[in-house]
N, CA, C and O atoms as CSV, one atom per row, in Angstrom:
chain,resi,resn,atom,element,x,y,z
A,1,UNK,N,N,0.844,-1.182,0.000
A,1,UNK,CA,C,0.000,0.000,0.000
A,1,UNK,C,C,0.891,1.248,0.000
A,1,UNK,O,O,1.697,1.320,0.928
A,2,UNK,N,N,0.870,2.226,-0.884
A,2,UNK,CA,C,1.479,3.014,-1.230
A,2,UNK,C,C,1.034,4.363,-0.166
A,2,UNK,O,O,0.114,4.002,0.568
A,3,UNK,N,N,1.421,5.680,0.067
A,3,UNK,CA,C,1.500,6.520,0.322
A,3,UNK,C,C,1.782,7.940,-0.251
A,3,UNK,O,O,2.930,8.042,-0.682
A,4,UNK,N,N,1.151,8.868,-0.343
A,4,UNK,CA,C,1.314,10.006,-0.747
A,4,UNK,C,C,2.164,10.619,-0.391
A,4,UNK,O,O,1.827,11.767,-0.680
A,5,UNK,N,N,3.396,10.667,0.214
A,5,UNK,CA,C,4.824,11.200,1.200
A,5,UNK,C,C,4.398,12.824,1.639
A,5,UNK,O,O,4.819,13.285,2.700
A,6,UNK,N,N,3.550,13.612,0.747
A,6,UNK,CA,C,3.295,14.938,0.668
A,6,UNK,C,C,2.083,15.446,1.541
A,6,UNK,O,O,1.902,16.540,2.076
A,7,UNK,N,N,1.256,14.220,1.511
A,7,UNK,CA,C,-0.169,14.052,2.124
A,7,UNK,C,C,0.216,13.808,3.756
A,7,UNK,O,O,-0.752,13.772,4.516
A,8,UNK,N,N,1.519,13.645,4.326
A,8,UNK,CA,C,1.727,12.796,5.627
A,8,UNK,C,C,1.533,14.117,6.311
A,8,UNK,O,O,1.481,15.198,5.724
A,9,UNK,N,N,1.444,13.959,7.431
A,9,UNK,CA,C,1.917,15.153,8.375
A,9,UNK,C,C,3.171,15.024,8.893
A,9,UNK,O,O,3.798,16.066,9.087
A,10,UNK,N,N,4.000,13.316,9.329
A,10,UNK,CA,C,4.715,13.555,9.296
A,10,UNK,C,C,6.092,13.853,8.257
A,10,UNK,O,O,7.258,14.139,8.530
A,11,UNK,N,N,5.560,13.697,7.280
A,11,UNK,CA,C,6.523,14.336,6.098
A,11,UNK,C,C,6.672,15.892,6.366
A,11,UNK,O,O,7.754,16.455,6.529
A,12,UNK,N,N,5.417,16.510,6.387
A,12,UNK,CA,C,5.649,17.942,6.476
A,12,UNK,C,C,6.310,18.705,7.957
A,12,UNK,O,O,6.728,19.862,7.897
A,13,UNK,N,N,6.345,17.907,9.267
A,13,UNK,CA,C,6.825,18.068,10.210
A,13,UNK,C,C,8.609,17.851,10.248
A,13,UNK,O,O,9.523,18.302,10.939
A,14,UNK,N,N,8.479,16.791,8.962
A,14,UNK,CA,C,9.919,16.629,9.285
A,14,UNK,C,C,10.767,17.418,8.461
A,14,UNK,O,O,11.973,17.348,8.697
A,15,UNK,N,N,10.234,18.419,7.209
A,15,UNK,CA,C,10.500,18.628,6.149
A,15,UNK,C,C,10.578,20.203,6.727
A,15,UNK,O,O,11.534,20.743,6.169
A,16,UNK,N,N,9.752,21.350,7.866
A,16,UNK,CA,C,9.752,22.020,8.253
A,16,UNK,C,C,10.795,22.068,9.308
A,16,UNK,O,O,11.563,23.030,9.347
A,17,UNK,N,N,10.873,21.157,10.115
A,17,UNK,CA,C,12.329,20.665,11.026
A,17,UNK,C,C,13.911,20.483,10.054
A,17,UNK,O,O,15.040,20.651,10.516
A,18,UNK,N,N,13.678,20.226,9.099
A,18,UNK,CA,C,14.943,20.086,8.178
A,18,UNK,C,C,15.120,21.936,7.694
A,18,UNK,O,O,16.078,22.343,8.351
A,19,UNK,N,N,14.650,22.897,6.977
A,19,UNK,CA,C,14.428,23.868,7.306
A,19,UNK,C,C,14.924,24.657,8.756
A,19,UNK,O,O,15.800,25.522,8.772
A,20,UNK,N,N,14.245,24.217,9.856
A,20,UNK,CA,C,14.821,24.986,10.917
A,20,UNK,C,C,16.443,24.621,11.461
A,20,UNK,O,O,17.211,25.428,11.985
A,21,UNK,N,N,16.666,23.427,11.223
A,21,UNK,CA,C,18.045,23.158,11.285
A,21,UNK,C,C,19.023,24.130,10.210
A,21,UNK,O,O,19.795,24.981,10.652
A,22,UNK,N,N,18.853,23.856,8.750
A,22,UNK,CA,C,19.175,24.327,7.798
A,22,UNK,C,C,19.456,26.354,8.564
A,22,UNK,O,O,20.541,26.933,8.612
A,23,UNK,N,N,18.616,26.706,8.848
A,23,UNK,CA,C,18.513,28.551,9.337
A,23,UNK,C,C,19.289,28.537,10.674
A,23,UNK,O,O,19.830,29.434,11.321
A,24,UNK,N,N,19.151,27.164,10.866
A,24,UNK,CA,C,19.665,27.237,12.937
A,24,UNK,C,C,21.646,27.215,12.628
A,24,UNK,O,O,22.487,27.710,13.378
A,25,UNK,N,N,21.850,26.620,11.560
A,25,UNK,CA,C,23.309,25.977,11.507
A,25,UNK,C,C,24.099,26.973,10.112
A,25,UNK,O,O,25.214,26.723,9.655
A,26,UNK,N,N,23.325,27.931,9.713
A,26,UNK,CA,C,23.751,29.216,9.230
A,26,UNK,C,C,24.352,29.805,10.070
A,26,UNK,O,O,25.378,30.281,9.583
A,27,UNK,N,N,24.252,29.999,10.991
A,27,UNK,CA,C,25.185,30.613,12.216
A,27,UNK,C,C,26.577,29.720,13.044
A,27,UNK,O,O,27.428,30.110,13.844
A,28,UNK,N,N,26.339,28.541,12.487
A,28,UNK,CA,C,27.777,28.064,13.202
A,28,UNK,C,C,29.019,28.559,12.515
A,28,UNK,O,O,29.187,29.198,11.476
A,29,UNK,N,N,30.007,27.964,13.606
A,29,UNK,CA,C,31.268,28.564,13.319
A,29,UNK,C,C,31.824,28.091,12.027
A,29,UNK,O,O,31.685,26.899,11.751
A,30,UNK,N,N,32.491,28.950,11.133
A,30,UNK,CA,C,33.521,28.191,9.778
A,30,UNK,C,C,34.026,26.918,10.178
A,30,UNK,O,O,34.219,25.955,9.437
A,31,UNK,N,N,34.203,26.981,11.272
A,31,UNK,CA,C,35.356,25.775,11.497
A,31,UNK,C,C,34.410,24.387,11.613
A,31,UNK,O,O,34.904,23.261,11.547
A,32,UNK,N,N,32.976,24.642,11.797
A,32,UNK,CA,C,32.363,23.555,11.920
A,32,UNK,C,C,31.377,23.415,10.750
A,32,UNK,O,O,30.163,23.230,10.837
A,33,UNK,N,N,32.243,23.557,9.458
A,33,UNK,CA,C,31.355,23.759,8.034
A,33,UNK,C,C,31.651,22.110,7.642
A,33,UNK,O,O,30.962,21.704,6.707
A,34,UNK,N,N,32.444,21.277,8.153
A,34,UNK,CA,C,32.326,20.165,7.911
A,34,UNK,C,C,32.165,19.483,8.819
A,34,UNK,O,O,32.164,18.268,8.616
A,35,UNK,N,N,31.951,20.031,10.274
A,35,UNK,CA,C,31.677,18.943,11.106
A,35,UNK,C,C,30.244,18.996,11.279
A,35,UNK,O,O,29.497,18.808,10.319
A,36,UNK,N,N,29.612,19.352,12.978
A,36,UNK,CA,C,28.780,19.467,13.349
A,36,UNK,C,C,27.411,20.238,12.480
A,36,UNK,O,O,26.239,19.885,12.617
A,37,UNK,N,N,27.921,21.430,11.519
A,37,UNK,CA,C,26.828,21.619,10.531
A,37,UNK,C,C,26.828,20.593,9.265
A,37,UNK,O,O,25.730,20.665,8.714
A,38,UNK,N,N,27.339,20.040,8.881
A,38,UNK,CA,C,27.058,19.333,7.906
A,38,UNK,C,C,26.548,18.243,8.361
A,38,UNK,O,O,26.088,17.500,7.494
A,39,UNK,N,N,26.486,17.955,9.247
A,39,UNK,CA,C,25.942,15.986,10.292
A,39,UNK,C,C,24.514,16.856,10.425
A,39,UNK,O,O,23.613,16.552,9.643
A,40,UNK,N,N,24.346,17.644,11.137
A,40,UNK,CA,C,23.169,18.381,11.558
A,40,UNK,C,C,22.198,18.093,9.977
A,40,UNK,O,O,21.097,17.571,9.801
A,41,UNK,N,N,23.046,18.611,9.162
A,41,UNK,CA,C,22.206,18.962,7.746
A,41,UNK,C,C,21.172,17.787,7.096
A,41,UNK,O,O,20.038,17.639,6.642
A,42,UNK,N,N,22.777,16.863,7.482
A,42,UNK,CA,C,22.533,15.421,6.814
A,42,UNK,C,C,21.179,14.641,7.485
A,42,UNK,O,O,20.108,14.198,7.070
A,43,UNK,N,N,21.941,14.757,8.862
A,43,UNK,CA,C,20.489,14.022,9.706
A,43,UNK,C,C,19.303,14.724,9.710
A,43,UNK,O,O,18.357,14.113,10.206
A,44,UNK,N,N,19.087,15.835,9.296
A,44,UNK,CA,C,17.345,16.462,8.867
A,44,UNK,C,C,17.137,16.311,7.797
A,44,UNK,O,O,15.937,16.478,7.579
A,45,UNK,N,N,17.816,16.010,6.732
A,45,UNK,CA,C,17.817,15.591,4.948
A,45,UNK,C,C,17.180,13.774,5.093
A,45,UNK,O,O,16.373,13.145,4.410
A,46,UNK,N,N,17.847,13.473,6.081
A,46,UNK,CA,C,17.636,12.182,6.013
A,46,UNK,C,C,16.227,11.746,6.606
A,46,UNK,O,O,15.568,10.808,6.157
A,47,UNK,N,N,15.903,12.443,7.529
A,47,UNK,CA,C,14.061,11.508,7.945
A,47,UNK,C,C,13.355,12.037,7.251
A,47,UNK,O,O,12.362,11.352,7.002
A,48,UNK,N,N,13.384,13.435,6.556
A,48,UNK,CA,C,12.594,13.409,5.436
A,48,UNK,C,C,12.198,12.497,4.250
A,48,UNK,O,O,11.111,12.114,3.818
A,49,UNK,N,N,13.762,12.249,3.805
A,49,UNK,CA,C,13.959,11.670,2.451
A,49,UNK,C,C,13.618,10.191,2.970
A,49,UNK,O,O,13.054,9.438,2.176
A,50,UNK,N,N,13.967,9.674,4.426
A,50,UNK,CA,C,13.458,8.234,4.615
A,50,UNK,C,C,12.157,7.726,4.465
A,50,UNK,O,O,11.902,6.655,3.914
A,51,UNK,N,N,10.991,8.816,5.158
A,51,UNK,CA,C,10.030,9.029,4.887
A,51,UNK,C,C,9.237,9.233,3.372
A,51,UNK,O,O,8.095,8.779,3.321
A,52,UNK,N,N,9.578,9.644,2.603
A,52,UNK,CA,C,9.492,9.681,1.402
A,52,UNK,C,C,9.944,8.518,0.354
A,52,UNK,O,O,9.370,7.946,-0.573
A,53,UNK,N,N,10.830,8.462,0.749
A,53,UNK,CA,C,11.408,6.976,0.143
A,53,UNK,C,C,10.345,5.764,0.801
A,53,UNK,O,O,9.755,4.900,0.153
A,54,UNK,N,N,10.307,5.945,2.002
A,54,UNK,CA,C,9.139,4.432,2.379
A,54,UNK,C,C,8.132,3.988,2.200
A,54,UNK,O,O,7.644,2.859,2.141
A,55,UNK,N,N,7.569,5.770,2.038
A,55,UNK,CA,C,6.500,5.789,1.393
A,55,UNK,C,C,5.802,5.282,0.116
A,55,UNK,O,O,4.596,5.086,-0.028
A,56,UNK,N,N,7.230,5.029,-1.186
A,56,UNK,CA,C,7.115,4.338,-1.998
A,56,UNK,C,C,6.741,2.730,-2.374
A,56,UNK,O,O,6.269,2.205,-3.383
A,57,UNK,N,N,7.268,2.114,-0.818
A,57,UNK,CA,C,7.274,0.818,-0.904
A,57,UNK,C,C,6.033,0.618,-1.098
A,57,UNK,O,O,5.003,1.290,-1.042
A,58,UNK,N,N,6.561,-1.322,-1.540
A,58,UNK,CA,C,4.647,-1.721,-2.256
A,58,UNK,C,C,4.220,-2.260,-0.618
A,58,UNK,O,O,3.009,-2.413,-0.456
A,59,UNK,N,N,5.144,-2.566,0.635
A,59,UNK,CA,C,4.478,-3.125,1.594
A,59,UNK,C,C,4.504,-1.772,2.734
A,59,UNK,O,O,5.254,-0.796,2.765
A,60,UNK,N,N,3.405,-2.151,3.599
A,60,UNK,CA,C,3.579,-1.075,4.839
A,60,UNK,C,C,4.769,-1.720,5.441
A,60,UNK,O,O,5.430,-0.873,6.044
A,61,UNK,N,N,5.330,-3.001,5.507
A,61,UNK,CA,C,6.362,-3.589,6.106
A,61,UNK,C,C,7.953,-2.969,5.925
A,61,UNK,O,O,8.681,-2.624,6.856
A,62,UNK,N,N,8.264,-2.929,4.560
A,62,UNK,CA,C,9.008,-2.018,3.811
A,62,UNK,C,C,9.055,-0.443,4.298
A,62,UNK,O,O,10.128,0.124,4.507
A,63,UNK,N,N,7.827,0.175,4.450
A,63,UNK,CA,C,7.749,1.500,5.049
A,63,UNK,C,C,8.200,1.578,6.644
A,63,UNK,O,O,8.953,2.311,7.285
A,64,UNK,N,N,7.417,0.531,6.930
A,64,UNK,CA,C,7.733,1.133,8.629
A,64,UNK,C,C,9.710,0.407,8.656
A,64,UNK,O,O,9.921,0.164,9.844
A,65,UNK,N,N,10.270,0.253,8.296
A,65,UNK,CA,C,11.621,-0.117,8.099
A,65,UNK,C,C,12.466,1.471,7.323
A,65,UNK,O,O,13.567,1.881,7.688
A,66,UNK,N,N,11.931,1.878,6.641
A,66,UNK,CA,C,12.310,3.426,6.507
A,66,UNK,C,C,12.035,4.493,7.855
A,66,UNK,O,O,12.651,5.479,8.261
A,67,UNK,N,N,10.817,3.790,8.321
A,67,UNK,CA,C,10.396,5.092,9.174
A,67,UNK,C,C,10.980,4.591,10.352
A,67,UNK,O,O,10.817,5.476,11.191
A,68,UNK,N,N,11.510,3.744,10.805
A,68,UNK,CA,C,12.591,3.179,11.903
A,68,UNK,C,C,13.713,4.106,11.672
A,68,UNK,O,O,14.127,4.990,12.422
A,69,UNK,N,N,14.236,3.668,10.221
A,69,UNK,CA,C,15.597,4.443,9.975
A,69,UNK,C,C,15.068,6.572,10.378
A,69,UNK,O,O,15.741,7.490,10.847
A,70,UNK,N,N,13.811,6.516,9.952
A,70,UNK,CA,C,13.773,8.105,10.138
A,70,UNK,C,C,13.852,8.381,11.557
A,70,UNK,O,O,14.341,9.437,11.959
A,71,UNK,N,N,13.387,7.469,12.366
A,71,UNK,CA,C,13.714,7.811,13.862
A,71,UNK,C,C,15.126,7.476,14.436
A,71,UNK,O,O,15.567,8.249,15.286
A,72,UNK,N,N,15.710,6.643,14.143
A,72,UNK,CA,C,17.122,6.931,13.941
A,72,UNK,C,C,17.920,7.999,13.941
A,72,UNK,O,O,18.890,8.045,14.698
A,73,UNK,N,N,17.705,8.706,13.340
A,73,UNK,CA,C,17.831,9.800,12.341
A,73,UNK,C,C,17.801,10.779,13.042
A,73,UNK,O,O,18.843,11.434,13.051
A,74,UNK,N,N,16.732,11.247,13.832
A,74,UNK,CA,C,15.702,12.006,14.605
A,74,UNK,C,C,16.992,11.645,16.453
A,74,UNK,O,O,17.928,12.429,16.617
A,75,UNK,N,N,16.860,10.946,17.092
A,75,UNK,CA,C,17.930,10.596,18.073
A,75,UNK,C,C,18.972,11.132,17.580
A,75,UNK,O,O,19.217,12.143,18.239
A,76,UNK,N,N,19.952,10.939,16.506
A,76,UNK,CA,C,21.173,11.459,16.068
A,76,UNK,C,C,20.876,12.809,15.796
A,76,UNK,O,O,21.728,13.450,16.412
A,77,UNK,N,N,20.054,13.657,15.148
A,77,UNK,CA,C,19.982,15.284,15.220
A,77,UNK,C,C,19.784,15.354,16.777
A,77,UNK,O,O,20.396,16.361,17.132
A,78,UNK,N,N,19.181,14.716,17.932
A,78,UNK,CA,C,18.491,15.319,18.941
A,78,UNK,C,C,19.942,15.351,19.984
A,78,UNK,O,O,20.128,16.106,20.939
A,79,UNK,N,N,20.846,14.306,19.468
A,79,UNK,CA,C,22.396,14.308,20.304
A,79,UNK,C,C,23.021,15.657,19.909
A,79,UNK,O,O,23.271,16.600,20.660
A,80,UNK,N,N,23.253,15.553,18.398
A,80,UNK,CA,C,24.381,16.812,17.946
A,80,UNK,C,C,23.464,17.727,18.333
A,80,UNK,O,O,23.774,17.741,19.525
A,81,UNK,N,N,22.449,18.614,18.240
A,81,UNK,CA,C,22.058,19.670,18.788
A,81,UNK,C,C,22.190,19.751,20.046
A,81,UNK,O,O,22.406,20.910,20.400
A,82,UNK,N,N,22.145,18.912,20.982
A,82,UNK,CA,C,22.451,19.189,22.208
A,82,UNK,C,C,23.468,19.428,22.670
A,82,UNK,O,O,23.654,20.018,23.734
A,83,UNK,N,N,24.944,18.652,21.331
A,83,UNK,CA,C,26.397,18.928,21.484
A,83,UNK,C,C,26.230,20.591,21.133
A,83,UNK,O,O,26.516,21.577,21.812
A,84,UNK,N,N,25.695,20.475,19.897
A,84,UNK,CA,C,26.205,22.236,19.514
A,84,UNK,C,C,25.233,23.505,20.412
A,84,UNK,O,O,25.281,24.734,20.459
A,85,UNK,N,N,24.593,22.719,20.889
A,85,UNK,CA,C,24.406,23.940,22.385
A,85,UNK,C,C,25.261,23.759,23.389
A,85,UNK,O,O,25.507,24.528,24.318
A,86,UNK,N,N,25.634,22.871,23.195
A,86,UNK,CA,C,26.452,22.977,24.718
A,86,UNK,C,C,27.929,22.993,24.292
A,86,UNK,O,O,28.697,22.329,24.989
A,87,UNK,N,N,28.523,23.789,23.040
A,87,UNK,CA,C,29.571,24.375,22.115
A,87,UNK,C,C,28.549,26.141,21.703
A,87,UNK,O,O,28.886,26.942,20.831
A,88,UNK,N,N,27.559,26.255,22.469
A,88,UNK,CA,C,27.037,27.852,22.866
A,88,UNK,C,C,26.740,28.267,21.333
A,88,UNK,O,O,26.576,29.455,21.054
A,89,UNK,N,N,26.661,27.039,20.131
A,89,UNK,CA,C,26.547,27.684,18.773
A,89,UNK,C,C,25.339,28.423,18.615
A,89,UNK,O,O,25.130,29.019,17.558
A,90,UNK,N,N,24.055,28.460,20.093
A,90,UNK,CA,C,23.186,29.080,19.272
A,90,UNK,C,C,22.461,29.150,20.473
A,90,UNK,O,O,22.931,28.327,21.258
A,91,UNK,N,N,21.118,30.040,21.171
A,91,UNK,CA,C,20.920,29.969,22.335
A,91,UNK,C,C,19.701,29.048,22.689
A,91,UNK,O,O,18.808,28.796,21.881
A,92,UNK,N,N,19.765,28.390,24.449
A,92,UNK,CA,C,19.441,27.816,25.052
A,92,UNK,C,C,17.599,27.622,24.063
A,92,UNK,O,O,17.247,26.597,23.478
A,93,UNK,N,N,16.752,28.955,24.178
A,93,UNK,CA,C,15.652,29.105,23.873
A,93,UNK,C,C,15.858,28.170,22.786
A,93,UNK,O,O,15.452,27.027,22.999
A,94,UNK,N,N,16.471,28.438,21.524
A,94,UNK,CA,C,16.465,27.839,20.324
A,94,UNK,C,C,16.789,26.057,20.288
A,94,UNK,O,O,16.455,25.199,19.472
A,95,UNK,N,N,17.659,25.979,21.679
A,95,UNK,CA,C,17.754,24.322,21.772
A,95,UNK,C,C,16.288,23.488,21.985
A,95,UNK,O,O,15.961,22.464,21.385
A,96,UNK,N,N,15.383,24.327,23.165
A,96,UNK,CA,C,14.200,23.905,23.935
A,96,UNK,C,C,13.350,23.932,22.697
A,96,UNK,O,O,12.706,22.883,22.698
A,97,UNK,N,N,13.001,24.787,21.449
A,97,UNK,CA,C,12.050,24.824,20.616
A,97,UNK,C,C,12.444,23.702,19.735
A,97,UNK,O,O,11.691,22.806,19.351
A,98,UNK,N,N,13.560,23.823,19.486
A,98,UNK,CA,C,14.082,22.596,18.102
A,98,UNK,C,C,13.291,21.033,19.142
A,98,UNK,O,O,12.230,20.462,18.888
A,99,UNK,N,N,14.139,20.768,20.122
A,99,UNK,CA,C,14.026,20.094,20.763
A,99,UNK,C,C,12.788,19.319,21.332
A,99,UNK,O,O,12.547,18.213,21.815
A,100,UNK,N,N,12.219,20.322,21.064
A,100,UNK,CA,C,10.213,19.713,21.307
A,100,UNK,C,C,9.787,19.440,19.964
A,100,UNK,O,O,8.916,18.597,19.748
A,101,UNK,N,N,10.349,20.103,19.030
A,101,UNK,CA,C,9.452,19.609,17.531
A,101,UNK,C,C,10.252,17.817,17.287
A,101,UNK,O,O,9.942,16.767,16.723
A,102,UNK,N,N,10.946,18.141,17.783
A,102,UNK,CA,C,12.054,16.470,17.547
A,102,UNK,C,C,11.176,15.710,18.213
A,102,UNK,O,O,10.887,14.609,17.744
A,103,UNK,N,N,10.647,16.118,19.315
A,103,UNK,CA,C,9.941,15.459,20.094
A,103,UNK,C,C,9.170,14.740,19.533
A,103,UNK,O,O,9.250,13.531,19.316
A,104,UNK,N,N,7.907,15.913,19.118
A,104,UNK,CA,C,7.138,15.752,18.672
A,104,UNK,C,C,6.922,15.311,17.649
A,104,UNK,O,O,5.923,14.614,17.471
A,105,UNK,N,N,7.823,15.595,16.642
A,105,UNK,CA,C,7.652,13.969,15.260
A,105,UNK,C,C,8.273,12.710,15.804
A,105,UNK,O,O,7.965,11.665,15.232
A,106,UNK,N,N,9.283,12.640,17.047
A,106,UNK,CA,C,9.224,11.388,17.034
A,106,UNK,C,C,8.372,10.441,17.472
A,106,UNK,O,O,8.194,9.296,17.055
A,107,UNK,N,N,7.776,11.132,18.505
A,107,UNK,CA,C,6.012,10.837,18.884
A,107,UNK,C,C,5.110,10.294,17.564
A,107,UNK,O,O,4.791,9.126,17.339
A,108,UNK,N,N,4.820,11.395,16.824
A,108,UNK,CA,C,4.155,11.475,15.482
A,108,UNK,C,C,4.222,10.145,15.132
A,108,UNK,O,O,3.369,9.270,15.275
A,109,UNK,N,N,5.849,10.059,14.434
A,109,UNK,CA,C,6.585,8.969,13.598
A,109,UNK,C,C,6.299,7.507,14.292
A,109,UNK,O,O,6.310,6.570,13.494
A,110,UNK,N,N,6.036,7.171,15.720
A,110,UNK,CA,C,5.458,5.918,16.434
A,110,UNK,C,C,4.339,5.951,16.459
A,110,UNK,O,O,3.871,4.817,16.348
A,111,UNK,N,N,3.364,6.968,16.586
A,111,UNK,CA,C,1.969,6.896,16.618
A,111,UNK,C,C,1.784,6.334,14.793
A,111,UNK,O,O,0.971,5.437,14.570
A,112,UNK,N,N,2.275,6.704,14.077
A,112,UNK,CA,C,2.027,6.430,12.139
A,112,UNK,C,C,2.530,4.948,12.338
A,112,UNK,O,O,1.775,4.201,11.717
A,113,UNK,N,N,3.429,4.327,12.914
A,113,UNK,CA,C,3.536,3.282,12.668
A,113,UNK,C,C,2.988,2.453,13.219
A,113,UNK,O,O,3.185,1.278,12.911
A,114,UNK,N,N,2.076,2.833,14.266
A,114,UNK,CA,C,0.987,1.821,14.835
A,114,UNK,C,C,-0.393,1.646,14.230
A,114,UNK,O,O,-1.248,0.816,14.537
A,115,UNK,N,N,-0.443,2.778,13.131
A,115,UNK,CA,C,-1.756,2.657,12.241
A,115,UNK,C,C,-1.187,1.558,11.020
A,115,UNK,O,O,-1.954,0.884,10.333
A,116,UNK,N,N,-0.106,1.534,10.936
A,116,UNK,CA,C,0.348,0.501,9.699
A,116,UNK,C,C,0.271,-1.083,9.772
A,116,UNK,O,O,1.151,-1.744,10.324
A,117,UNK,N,N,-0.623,-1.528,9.294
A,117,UNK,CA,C,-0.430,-2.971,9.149
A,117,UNK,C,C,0.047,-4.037,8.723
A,117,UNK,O,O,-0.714,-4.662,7.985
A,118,UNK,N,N,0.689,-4.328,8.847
A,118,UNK,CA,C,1.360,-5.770,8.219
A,118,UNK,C,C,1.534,-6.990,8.878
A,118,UNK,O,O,2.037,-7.945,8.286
């Protein structure tokens, strides 16, 4: 059973979170143009695109195996942001807001996979 990736909410939660990373990691330091901002980048590029990609599969079985990897994904941004606040790249307020939307699709992202059957 296929999926609309565009139709999800959590597509668009995670796709608006990739975005706020993207504006949040404009401000890090040069020196972390290949570290910590580019991992940051990668891991919000990635539960989108996992999501989207799973969405393709012909089984919900296949999908919820992407959307595992998107929560994956989701833990690894929720570590490095907590590293690059606590490297002062950006303030406290901005950790607590990122930090609840992470939340909150990863919530999302387990509640979607308990509607999936296989």
């Amino acid at each position: 059973m296929k999926h609309n990736f565009k139709n999800l909410n959590i597509w668009k939660l995670a796709l608006e979170l990739a975005n706020e990373v993207y504006n949040l990691t404009d401000q890090f330091p040069k020196n972390e143009e290949f570290g910590l901002k580019s991992q940051l980048r990668r891991c919000s590029v990635s539960v989108t695109s996992n999501i989207a990609e799973g969405s393709s599969r012909s089984s919900n079985k296949d999908f919820n195996r992407f959307l595992e990897i998107s929560l994956g994904s989701l833990y690894e941004l929720q570590t490095q942001i907590i590293i690059s606040s606590n490297r002062n790249y950006f303030e406290l307020e901005k950790l607590n807001k990122i930090e609840n939307k992470i939340t909150e699709l990863q919530r999302m992202i387990s509640g979607f996979q308990k509607t999936l059957q296989f």
